[in-house]
N, C-alpha and C positions, 0 to 999 in steps of 0.2 A: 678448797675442794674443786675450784673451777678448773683448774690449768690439771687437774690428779685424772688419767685415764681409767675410768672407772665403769662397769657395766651401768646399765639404767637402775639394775634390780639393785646392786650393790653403792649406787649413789641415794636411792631411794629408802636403802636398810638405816646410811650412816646420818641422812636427813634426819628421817622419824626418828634416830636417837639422839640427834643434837638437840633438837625441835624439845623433846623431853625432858632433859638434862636442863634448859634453859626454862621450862614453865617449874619445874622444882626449883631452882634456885629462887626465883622469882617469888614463887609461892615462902620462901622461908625467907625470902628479907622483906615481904610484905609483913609478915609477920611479928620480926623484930621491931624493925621499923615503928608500927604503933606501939608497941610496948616500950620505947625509948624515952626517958623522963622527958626530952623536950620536944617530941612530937606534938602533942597537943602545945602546949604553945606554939610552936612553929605554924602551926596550922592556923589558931587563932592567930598570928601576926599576918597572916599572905591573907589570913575573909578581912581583918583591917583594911587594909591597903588595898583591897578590892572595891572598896567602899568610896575611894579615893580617885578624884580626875585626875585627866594626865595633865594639865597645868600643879595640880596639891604632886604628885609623884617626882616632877621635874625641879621641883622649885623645893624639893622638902630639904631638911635637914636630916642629922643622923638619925633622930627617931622619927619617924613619919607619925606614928598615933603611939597612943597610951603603951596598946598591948606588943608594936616595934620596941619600945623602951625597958618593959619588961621583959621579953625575951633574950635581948640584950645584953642586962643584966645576970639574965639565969645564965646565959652561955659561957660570961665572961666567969661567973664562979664555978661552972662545971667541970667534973672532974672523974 
């Protein structure tokens, strides 16, 4: 829209409706998103590795903790 000659009123209209168009999307893949079998674990693997120095991060292996290895495993049979 930068380089598009456009009135103030008429850049102003096609804003507030991108602006909108972008909080619904948003709001409906907020939404899926938690309801995705491996959201919760996902989530529980990144508070893992939160818990984790950056020397344990740098230095880890494939599975950094417990709940890394399990999720791992769920992704790898998901389908």
């Amino acid at each position: 829209m930068g380089e598009v000659d456009l009135s103030p009123n008429t850049r102003a209209i096609i804003t507030a409706s991108l602006e909108n168009v972008c909080a619904s999307l948003q709001q409906q893949f907020d939404g899926v998103a938690s309801k995705h079998a491996l959201h919760s674990p996902a989530a529980t693997r990144l508070k893992s590795m939160i818990r984790l120095s950056c020397d344990q991060i740098e230095n880890m292996e494939d599975s950094a903790t417990p709940e890394c290895a399990h999720y791992e495993k769920m992704v790898a049979n998901y389908q």
